[in-house]
PyMOL Python script that loads the backbone (N, CA, C, O; Angstrom):
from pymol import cmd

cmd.read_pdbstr("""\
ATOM      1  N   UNK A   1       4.392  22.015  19.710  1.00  0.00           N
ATOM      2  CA  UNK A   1       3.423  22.611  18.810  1.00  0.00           C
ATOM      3  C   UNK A   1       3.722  22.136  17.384  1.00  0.00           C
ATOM      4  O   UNK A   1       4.874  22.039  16.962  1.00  0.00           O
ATOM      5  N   UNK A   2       2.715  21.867  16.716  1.00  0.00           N
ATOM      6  CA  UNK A   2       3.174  20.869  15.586  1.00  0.00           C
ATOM      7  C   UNK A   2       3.398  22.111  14.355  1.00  0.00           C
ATOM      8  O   UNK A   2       2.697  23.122  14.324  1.00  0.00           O
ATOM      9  N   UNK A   3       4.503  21.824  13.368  1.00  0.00           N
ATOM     10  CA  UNK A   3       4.466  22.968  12.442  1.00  0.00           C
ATOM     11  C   UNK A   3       2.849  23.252  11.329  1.00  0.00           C
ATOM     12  O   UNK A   3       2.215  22.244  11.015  1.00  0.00           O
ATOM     13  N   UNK A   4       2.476  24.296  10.964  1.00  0.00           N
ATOM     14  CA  UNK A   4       1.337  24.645  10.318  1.00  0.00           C
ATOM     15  C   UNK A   4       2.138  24.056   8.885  1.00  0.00           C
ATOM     16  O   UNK A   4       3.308  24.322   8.608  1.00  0.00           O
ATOM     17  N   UNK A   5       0.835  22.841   7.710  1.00  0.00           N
ATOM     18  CA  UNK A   5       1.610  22.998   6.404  1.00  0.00           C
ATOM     19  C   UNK A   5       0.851  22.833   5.885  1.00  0.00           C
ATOM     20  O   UNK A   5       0.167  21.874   6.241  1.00  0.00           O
ATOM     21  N   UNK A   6       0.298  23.802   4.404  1.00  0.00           N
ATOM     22  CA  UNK A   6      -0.917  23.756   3.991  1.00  0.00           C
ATOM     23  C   UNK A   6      -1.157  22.477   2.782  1.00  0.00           C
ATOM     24  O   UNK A   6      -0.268  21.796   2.270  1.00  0.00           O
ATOM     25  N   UNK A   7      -2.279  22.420   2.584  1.00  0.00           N
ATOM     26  CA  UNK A   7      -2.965  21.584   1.944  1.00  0.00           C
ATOM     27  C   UNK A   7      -1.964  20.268   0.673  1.00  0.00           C
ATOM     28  O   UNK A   7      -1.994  19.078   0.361  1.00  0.00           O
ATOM     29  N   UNK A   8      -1.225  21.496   0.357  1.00  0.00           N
ATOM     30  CA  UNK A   8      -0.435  20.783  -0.849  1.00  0.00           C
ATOM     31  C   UNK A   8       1.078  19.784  -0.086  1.00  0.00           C
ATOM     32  O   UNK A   8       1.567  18.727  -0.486  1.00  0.00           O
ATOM     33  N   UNK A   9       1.493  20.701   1.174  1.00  0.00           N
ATOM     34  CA  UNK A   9       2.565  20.262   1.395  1.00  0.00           C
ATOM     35  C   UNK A   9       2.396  18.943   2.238  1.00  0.00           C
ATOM     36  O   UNK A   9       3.434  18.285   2.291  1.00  0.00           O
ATOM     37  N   UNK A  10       1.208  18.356   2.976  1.00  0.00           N
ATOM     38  CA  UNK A  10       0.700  18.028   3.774  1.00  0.00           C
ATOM     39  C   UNK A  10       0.095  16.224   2.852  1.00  0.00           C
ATOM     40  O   UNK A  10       0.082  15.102   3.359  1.00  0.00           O
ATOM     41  N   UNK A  11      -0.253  16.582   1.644  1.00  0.00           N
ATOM     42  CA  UNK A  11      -0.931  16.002   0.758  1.00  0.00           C
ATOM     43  C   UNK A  11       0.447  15.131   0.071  1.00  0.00           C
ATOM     44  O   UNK A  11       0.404  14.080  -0.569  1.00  0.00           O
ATOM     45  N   UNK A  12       1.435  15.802   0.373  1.00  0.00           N
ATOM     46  CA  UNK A  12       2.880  15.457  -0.747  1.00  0.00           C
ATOM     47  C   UNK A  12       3.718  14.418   0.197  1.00  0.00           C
ATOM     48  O   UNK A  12       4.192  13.315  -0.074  1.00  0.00           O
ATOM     49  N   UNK A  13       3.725  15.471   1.867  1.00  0.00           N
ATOM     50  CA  UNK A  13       4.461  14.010   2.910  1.00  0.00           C
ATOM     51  C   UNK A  13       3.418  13.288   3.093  1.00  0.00           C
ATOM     52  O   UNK A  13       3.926  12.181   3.273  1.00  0.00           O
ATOM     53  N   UNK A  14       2.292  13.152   3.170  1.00  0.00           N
ATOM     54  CA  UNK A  14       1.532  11.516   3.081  1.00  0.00           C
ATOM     55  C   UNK A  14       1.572  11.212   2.061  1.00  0.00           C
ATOM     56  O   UNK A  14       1.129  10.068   1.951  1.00  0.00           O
ATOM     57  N   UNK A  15       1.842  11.571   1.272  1.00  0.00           N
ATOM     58  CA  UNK A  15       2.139  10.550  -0.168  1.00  0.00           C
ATOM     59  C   UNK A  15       3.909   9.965   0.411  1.00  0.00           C
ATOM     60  O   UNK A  15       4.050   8.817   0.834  1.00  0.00           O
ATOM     61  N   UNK A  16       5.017  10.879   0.335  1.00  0.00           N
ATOM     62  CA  UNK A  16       5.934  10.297   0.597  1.00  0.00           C
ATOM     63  C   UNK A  16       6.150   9.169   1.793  1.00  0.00           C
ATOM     64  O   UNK A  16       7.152   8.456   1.830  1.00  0.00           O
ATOM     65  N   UNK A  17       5.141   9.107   2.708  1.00  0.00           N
ATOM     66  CA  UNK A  17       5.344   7.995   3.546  1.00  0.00           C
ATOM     67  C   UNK A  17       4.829   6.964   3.167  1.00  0.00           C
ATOM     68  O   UNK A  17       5.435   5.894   3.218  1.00  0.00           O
ATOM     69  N   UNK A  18       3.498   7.091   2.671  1.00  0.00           N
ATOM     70  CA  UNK A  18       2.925   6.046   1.961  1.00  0.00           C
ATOM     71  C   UNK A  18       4.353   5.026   1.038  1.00  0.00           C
ATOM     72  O   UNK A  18       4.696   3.851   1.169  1.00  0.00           O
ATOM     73  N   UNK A  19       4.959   6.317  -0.005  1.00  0.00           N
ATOM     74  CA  UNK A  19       5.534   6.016  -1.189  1.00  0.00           C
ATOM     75  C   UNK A  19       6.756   4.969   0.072  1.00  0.00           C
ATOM     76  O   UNK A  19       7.061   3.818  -0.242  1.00  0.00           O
ATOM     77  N   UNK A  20       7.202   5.494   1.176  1.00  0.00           N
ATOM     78  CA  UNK A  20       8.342   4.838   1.740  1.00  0.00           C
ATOM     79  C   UNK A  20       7.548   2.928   2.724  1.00  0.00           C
ATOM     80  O   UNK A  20       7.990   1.784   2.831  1.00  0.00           O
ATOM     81  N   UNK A  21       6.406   3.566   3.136  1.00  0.00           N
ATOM     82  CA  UNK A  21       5.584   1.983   3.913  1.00  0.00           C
ATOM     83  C   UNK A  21       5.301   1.247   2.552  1.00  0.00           C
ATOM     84  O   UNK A  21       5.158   0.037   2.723  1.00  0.00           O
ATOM     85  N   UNK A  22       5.201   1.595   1.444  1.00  0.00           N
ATOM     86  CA  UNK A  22       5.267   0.585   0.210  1.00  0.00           C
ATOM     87  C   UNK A  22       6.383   0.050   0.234  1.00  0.00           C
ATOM     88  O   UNK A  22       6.538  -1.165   0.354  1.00  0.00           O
ATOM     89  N   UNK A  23       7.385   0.954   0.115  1.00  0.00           N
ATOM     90  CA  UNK A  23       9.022   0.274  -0.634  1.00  0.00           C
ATOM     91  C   UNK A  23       9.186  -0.957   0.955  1.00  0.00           C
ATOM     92  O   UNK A  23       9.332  -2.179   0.917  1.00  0.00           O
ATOM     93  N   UNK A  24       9.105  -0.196   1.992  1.00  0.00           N
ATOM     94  CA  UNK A  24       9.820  -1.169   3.208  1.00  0.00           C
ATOM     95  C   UNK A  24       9.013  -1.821   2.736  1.00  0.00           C
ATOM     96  O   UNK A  24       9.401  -2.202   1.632  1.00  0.00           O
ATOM     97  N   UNK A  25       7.250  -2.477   3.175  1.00  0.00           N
ATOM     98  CA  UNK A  25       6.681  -3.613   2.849  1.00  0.00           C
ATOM     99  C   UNK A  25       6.977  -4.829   1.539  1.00  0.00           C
ATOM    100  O   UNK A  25       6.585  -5.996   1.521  1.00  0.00           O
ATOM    101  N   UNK A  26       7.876  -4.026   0.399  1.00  0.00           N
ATOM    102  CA  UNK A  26       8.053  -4.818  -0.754  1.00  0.00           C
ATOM    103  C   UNK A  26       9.646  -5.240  -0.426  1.00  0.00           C
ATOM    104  O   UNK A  26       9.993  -6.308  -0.930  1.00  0.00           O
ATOM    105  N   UNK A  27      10.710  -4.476   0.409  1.00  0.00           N
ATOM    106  CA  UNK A  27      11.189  -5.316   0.833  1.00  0.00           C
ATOM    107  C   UNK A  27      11.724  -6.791   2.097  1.00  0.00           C
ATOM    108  O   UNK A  27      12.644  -7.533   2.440  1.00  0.00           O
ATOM    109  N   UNK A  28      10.195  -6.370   2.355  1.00  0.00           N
ATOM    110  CA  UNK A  28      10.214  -7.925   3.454  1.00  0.00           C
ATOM    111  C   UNK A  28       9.458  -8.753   3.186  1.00  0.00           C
ATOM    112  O   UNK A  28       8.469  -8.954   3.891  1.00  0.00           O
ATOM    113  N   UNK A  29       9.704  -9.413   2.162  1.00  0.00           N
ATOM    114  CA  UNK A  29       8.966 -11.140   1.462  1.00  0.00           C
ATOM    115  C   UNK A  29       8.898 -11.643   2.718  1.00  0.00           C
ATOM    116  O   UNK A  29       7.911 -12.362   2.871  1.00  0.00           O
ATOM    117  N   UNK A  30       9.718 -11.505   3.850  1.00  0.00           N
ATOM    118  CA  UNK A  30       9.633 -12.135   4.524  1.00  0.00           C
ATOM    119  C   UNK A  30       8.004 -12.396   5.638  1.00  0.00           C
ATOM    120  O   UNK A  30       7.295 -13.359   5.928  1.00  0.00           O
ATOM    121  N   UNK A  31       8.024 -11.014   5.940  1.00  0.00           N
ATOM    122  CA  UNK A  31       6.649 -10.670   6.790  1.00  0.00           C
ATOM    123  C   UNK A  31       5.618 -10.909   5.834  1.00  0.00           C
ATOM    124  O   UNK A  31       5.526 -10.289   4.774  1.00  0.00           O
ATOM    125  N   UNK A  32       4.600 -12.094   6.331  1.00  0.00           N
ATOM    126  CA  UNK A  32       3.681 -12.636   5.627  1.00  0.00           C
ATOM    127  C   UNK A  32       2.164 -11.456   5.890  1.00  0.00           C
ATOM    128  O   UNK A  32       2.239 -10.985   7.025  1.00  0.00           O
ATOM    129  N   UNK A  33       1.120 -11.022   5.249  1.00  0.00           N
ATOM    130  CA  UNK A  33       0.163 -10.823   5.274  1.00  0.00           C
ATOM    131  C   UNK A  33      -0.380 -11.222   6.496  1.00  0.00           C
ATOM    132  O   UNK A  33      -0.972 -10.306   7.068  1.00  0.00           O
ATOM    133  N   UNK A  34      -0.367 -12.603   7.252  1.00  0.00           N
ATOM    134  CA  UNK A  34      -1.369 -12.759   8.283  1.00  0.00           C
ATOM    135  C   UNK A  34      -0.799 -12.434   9.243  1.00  0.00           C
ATOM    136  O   UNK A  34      -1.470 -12.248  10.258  1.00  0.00           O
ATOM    137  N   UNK A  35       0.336 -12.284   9.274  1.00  0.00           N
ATOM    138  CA  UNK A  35       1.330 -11.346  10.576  1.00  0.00           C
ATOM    139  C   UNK A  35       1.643 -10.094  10.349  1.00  0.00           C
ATOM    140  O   UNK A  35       2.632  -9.667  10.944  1.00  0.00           O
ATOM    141  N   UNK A  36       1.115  -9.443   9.704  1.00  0.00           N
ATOM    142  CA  UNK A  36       0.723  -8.226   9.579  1.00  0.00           C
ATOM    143  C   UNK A  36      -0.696  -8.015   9.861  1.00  0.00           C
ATOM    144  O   UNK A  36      -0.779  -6.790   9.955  1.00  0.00           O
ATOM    145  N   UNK A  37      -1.628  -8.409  10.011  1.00  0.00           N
ATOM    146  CA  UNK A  37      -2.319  -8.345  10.502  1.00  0.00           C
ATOM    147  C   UNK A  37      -2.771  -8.543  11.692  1.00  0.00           C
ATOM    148  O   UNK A  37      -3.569  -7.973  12.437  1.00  0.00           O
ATOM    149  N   UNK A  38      -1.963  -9.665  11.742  1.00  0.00           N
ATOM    150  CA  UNK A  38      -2.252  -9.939  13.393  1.00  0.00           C
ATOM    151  C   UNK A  38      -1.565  -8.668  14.494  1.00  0.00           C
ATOM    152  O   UNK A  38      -1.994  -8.351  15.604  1.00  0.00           O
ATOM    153  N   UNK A  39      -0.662  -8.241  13.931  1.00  0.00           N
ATOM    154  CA  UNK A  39      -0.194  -7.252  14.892  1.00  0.00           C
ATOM    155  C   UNK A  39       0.053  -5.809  14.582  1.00  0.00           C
ATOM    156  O   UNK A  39       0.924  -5.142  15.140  1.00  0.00           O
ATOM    157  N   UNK A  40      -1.140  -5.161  13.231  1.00  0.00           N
ATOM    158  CA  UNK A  40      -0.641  -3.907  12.939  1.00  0.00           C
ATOM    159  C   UNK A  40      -2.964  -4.006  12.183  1.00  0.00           C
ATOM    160  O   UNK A  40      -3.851  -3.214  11.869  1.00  0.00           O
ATOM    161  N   UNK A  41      -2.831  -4.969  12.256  1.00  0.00           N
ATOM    162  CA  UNK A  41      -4.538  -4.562  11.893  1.00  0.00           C
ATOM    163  C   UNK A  41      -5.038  -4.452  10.236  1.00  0.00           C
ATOM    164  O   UNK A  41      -6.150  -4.589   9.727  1.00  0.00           O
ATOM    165  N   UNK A  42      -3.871  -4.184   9.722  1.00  0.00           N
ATOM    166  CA  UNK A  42      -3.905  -4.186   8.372  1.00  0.00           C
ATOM    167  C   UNK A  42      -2.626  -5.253   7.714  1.00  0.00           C
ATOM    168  O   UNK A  42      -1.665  -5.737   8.311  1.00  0.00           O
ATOM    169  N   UNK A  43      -3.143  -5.433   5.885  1.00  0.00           N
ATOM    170  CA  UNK A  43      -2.345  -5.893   5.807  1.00  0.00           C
ATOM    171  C   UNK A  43      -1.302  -5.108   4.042  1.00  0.00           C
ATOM    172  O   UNK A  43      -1.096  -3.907   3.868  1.00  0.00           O
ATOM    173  N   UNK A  44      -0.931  -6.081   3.204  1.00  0.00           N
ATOM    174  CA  UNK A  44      -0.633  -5.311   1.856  1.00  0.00           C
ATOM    175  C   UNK A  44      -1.902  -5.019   0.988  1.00  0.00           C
ATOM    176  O   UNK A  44      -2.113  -4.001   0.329  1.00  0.00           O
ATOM    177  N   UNK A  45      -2.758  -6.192   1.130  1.00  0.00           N
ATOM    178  CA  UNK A  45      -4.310  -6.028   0.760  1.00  0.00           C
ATOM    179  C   UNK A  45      -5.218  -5.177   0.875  1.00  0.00           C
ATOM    180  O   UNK A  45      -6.131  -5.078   0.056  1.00  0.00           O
ATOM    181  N   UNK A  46      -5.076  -4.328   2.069  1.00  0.00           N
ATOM    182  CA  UNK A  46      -5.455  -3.273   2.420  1.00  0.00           C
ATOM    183  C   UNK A  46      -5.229  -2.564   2.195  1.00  0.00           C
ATOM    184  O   UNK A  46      -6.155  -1.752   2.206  1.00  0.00           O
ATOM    185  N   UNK A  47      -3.893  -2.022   1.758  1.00  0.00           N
ATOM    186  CA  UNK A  47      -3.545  -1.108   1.443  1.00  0.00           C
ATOM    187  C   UNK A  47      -4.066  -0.820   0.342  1.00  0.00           C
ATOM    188  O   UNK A  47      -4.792   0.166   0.216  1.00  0.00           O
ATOM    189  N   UNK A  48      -3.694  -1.884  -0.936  1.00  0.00           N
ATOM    190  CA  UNK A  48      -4.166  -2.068  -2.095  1.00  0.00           C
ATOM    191  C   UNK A  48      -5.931  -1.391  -2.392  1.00  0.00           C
ATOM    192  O   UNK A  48      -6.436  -0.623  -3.210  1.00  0.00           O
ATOM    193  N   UNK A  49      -6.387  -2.141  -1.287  1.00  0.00           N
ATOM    194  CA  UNK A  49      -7.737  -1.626  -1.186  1.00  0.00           C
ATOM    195  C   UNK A  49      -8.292  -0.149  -1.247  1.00  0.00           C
ATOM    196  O   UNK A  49      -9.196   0.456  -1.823  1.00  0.00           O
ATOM    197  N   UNK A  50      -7.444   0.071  -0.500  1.00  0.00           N
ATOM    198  CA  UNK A  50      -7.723   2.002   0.405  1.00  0.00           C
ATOM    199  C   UNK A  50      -7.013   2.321  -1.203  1.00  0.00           C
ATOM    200  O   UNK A  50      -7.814   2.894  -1.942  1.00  0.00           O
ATOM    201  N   UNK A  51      -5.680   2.042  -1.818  1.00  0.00           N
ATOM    202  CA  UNK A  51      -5.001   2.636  -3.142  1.00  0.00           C
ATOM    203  C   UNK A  51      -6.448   2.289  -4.087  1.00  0.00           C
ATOM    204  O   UNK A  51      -6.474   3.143  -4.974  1.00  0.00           O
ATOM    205  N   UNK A  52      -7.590   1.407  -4.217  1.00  0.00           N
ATOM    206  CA  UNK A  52      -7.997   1.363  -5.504  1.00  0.00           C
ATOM    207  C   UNK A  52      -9.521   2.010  -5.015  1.00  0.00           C
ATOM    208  O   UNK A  52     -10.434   2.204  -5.817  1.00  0.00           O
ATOM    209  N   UNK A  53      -9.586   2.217  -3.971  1.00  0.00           N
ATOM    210  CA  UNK A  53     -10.853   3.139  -3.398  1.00  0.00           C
ATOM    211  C   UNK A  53     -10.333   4.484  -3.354  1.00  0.00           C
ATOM    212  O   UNK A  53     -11.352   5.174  -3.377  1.00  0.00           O
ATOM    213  N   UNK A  54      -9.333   5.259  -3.303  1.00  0.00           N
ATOM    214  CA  UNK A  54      -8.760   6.368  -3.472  1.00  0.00           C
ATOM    215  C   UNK A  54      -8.724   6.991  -5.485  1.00  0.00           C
ATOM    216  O   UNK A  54      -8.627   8.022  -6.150  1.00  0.00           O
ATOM    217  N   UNK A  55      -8.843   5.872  -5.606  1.00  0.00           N
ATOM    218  CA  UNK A  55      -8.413   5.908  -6.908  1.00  0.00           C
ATOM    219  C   UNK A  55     -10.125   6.098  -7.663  1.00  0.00           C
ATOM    220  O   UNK A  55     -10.305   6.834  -8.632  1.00  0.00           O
ATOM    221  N   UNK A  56     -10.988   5.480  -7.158  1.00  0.00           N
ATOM    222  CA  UNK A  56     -12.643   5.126  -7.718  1.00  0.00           C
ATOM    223  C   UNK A  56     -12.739   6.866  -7.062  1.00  0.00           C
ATOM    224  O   UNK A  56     -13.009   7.753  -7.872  1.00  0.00           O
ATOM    225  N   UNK A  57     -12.541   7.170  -5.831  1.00  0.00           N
ATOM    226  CA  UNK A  57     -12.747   8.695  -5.571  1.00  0.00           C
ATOM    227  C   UNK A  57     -12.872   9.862  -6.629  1.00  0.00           C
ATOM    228  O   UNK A  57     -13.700  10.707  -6.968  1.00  0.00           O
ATOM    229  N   UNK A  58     -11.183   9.311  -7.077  1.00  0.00           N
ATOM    230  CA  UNK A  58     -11.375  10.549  -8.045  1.00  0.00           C
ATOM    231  C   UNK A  58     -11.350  10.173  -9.575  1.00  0.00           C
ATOM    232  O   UNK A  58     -10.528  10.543 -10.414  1.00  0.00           O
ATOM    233  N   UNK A  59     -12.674   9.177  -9.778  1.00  0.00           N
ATOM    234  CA  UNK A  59     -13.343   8.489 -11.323  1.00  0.00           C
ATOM    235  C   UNK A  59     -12.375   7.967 -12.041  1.00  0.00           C
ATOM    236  O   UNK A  59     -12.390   7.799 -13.261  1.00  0.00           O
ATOM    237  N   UNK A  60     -11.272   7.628 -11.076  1.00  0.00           N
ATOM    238  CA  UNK A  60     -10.050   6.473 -12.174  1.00  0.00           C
ATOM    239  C   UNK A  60     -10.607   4.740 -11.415  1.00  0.00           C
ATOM    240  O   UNK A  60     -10.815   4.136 -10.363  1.00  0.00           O
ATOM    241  N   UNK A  61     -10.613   4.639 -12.874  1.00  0.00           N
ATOM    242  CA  UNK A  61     -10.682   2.788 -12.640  1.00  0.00           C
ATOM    243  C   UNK A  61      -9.637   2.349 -12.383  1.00  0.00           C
ATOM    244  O   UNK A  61      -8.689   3.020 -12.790  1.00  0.00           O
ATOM    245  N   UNK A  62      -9.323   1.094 -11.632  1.00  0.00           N
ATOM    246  CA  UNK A  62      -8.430   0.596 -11.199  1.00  0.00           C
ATOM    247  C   UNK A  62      -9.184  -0.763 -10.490  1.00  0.00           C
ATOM    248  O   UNK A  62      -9.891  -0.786  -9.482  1.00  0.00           O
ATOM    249  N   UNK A  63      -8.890  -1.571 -11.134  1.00  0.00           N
ATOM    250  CA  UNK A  63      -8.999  -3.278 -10.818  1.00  0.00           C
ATOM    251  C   UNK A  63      -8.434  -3.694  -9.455  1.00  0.00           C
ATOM    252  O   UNK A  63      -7.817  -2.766  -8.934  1.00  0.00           O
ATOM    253  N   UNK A  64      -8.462  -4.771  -8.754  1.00  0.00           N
ATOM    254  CA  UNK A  64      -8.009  -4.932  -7.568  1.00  0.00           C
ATOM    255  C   UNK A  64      -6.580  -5.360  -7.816  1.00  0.00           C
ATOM    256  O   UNK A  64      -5.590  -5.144  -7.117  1.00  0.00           O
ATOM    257  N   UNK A  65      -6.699  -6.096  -9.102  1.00  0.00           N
ATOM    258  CA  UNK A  65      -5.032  -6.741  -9.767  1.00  0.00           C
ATOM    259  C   UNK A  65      -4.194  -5.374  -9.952  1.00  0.00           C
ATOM    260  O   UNK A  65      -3.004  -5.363  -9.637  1.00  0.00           O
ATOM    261  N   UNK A  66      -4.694  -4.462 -10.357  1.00  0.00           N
ATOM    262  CA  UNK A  66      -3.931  -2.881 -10.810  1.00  0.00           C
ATOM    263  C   UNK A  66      -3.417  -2.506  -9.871  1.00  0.00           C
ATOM    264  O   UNK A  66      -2.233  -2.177  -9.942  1.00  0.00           O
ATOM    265  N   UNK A  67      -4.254  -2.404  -8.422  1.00  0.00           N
ATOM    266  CA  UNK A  67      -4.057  -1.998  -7.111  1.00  0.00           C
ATOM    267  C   UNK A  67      -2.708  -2.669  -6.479  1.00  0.00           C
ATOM    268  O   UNK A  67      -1.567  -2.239  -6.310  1.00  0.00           O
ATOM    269  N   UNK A  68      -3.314  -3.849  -6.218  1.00  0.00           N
ATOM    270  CA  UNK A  68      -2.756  -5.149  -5.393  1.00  0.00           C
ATOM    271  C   UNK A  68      -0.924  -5.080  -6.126  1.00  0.00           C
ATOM    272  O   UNK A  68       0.045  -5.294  -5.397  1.00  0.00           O
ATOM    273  N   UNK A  69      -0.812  -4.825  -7.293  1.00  0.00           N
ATOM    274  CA  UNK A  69       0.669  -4.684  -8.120  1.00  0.00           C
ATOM    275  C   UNK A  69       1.021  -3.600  -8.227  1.00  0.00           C
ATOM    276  O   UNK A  69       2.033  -3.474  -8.917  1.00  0.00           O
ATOM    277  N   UNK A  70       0.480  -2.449  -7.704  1.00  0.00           N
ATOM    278  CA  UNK A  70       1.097  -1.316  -7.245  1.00  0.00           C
ATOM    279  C   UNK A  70       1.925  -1.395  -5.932  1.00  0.00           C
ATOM    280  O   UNK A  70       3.082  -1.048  -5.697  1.00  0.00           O
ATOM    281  N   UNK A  71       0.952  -1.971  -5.137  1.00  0.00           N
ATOM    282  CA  UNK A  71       1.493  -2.097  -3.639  1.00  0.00           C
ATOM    283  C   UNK A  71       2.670  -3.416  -3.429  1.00  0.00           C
ATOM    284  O   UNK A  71       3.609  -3.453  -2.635  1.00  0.00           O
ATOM    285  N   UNK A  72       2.300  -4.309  -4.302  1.00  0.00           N
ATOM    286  CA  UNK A  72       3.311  -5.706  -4.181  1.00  0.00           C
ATOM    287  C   UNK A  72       4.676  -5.857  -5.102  1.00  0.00           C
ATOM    288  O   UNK A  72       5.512  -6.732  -4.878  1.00  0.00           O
ATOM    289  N   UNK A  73       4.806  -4.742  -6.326  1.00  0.00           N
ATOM    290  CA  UNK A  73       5.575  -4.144  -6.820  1.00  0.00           C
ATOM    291  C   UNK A  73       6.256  -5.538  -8.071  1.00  0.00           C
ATOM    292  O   UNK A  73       7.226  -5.745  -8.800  1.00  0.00           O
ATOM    293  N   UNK A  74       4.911  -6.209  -7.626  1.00  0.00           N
ATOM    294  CA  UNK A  74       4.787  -7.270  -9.291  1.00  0.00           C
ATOM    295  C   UNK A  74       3.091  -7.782  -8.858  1.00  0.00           C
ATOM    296  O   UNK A  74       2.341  -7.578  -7.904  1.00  0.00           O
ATOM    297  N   UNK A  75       3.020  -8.526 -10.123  1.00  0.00           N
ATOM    298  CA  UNK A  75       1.932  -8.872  -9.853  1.00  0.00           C
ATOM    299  C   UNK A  75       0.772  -9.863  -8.951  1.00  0.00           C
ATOM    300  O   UNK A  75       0.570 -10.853  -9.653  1.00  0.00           O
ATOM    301  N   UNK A  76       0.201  -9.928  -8.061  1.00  0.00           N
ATOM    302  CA  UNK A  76       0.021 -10.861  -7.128  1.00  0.00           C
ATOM    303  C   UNK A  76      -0.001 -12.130  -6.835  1.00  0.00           C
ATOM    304  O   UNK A  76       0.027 -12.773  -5.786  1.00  0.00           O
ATOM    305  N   UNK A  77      -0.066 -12.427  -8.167  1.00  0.00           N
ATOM    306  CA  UNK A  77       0.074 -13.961  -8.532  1.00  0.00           C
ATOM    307  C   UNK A  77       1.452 -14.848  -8.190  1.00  0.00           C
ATOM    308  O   UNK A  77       1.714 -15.941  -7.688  1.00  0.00           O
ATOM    309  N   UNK A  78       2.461 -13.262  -8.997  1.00  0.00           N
ATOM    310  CA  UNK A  78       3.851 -13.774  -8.746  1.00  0.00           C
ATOM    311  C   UNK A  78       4.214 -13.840  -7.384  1.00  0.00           C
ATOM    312  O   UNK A  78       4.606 -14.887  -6.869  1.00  0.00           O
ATOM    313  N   UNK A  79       4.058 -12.358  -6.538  1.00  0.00           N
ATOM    314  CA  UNK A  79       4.335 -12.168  -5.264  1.00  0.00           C
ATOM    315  C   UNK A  79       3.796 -13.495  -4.345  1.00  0.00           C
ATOM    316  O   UNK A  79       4.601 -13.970  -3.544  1.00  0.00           O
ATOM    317  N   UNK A  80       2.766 -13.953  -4.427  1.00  0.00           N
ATOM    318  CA  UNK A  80       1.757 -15.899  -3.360  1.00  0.00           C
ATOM    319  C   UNK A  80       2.851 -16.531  -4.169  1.00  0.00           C
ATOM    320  O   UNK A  80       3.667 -16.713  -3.265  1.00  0.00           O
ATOM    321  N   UNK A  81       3.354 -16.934  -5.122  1.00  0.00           N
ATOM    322  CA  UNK A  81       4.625 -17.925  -5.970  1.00  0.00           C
ATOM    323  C   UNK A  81       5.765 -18.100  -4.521  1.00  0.00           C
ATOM    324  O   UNK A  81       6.133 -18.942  -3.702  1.00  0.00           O
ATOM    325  N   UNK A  82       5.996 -16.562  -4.933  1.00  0.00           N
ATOM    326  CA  UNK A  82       7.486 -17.043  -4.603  1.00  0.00           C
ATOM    327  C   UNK A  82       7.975 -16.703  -2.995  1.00  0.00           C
ATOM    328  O   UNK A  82       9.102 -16.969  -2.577  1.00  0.00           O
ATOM    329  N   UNK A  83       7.078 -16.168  -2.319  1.00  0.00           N
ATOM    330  CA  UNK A  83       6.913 -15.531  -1.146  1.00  0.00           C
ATOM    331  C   UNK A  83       5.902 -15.958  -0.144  1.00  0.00           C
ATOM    332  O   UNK A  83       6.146 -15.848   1.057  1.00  0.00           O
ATOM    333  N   UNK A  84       4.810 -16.425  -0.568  1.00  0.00           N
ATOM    334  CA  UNK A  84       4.020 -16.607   0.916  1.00  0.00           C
ATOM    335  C   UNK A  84       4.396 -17.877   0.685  1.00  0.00           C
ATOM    336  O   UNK A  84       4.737 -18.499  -0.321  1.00  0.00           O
ATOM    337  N   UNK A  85       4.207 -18.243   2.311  1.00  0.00           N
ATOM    338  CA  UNK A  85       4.172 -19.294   2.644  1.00  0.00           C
ATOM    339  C   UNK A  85       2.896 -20.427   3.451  1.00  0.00           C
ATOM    340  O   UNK A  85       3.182 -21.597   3.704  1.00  0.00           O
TER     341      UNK A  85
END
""", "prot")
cmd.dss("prot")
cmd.show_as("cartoon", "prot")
cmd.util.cbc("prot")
cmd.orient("prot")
């Protein structure tokens, strides 16, 4: 039986998992975007996406570059540099 947790507490551990599938994803340069996709359906882009459509929800602007360097934990330009392959 799953524990009852209301609105706020519920709202705080999906943020904290989110906050933890960010940190692991920023530390594996290694796992490329198209192999993440290929075997999980999504990728860091997506995420980015769902972060800057979450964000238009509640009337904050946020650019795809704003997004995309939240989730890649520099900016995307740098992250394709030195990491994809």
């Amino acid at each position: 039986m799953a524990t009852e947790l209301d609105a706020e507490t519920t709202t705080a551990l999906e943020a904290a998992a989110f906050r933890g599938l960010v940190a692991h994803l920023q530390g594996r340069t290694d796992v490329q975007n198209i192999d993440l996709m290929n075997l999980a359906g999504f990728c860091r882009n997506c995420l980015a996406r769902w972060y800057q459509e979450a964000a238009a929800a509640r009337g904050i602007e946020m650019s795809t570059d704003e997004a995309r360097e939240r989730v890649y934990g520099m900016p995307y330009a740098e992250w394709k540099a030195s990491y994809q392959r």
